[in-house]
C-alpha positions in Angstrom: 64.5 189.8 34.6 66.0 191.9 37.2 63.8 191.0 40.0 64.0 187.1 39.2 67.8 188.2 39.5 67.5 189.8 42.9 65.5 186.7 44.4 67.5 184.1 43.4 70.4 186.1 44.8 68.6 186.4 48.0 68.3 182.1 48.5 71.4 181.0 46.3 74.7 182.8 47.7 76.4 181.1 45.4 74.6 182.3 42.3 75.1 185.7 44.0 78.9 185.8 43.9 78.3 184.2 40.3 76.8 187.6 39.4 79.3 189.4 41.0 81.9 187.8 38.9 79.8 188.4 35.7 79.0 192.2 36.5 83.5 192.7 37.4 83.9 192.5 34.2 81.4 194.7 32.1 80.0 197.0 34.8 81.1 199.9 36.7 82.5 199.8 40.2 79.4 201.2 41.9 77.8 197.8 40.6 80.5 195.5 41.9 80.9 197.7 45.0 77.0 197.2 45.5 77.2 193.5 44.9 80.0 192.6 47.6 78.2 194.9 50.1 75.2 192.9 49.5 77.1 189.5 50.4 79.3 191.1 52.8 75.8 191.8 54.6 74.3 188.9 54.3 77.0 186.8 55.3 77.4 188.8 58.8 73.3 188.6 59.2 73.3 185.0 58.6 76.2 184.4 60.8 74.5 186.3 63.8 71.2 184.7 63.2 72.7 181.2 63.3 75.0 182.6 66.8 71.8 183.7 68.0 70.1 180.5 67.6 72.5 178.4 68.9 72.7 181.1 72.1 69.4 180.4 72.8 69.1 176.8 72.8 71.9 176.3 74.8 70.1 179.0 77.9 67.1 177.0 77.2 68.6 173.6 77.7 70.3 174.4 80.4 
């Protein structure tokens, strides 16, 4: 169940900060901590791969 957990997180953002509301309220902060990091860090990678792509096509088309 956990893994399942993990992937989906890992393709759905949204069901990602769904958990993260879900494990506020019965969890510990190290959990919630964990679970914002993991956004927080996917958000900035996603956001420099997508800078990085739109970098390159526009050296290449020029």
């Amino acid at each position: 169940m956990n893994q399942f957990i993990h992937v989906k997180s890992l393709y759905f953002p949204s069901f990602c900060i769904f958990l993260q509301f879900l494990l506020s309220e019965g969890s510990n902060g190290v959990v919630h901590l964990l679970v914002v990091w993991r956004i927080t860090k996917m958000t900035i990678a996603f956001q420099s791969a997508v800078f990085a792509l739109i970098a390159t096509s526009l050296i290449l088309l020029n």
